[in-house]
N, C-alpha and C positions, 0 to 999 in steps of 0.2 A: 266571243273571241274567234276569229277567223284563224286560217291555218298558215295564213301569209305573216297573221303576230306573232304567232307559235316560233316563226322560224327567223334569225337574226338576218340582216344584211346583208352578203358578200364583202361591201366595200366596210371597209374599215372607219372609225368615229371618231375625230379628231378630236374630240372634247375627250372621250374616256380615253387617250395616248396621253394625253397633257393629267392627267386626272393620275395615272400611271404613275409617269415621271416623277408627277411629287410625291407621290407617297416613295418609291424609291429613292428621292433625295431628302427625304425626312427621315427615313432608313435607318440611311447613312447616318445621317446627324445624330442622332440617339444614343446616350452614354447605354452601352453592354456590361452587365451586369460579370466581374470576374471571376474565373475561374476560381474551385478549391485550393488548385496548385498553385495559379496567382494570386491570392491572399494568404497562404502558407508564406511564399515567399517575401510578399509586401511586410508581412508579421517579424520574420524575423531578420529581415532587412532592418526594420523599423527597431525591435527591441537588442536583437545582438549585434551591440556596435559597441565599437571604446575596446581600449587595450584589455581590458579583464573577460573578455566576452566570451565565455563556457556555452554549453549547451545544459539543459534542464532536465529532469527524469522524465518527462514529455515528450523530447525529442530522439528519447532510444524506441527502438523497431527491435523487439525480439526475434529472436531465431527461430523460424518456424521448424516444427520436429512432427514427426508422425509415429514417434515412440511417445507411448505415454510412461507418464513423471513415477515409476514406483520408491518408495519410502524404502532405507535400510531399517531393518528390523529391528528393532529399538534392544536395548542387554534387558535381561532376565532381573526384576525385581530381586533384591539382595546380593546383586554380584558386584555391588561397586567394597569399599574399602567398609571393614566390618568394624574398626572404633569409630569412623565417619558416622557412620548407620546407629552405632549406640548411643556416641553424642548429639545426636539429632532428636532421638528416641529420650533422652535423660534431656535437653534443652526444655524439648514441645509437653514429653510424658510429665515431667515433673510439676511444674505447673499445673495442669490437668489434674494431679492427682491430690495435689494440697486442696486445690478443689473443690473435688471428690470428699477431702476427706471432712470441709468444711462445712459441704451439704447434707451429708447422711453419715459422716461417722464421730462425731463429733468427739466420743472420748475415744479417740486413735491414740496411742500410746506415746509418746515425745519422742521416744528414739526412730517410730516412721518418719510422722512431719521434720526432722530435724534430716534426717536419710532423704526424703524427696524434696527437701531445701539445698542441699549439699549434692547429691546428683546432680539438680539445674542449675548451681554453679558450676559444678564442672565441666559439664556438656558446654556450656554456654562460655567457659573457658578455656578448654581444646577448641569450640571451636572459633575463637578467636585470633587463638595460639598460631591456627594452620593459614588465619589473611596473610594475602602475599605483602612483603615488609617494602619492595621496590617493585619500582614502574617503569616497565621499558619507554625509551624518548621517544620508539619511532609508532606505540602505540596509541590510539584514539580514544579504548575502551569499548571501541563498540564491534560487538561479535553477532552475527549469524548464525 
């Protein structure tokens, strides 16, 4: 290879201008693959339409915060309502202990089983007693 091939022409090659051309008018012609933001938008163009047309839990953007999330501090085991707590303790206990008294103590005297029969009725009928009797109209039921 000589030092004259090494080095291209001055004058310009009509064949590679036209060779150019087309590929830049092929270019053009070539479907371009859409943006994120335009298929976002084609999306919900396409699905949120018609009078009922909401947005989805998808379509919320939280609030960005650079406080982080701390928890309030939960109440102190046994400070809610103290017959709540015994009838809960007489519903769960009672049960449990007939049980109990089923698998290891078998001659348990009648006035217990008859006592942790009558506890888990009662528990289990306060707390009955305490379901709310009415439903607010503007309630769902569903709480967070």
């Amino acid at each position: 290879m000589t030092e004259s091939d090494a080095v291209p022409p001055e004058q310009e090659d009509p064949r590679w201008d036209d060779l150019v051309k087309n590929f830049q008018k092929l270019d053009a012609q070539a479907p371009r693959e859409p943006s994120a933001q335009e298929r976002a938008d084609q999306l919900k163009k396409l699905f949120n339409t018609g009078p009922g047309a909401i947005n989805g839990p998808r379509d919320f953007a939280p609030e960005e915060s650079d406080e982080p999330f701390v928890p309030d501090e939960p109440a102190a085991l046994g400070s809610g309502d103290p017959m709540l707590n015994l009838a809960w303790t007489a519903a769960a206990g009672g049960p449990i202990g007939l049980l109990l008294c089923v698998l290891f103590f078998r001659s348990a005297p009648a006035f217990v089983v008859i006592g942790l029969a009558l506890a888990t009725l009662a528990g289990i009928a306060y707390l009955v007693k305490r379901l709310p009797t009415s439903r607010d109209p503007g309630d769902d039921g569903a709480q967070v």
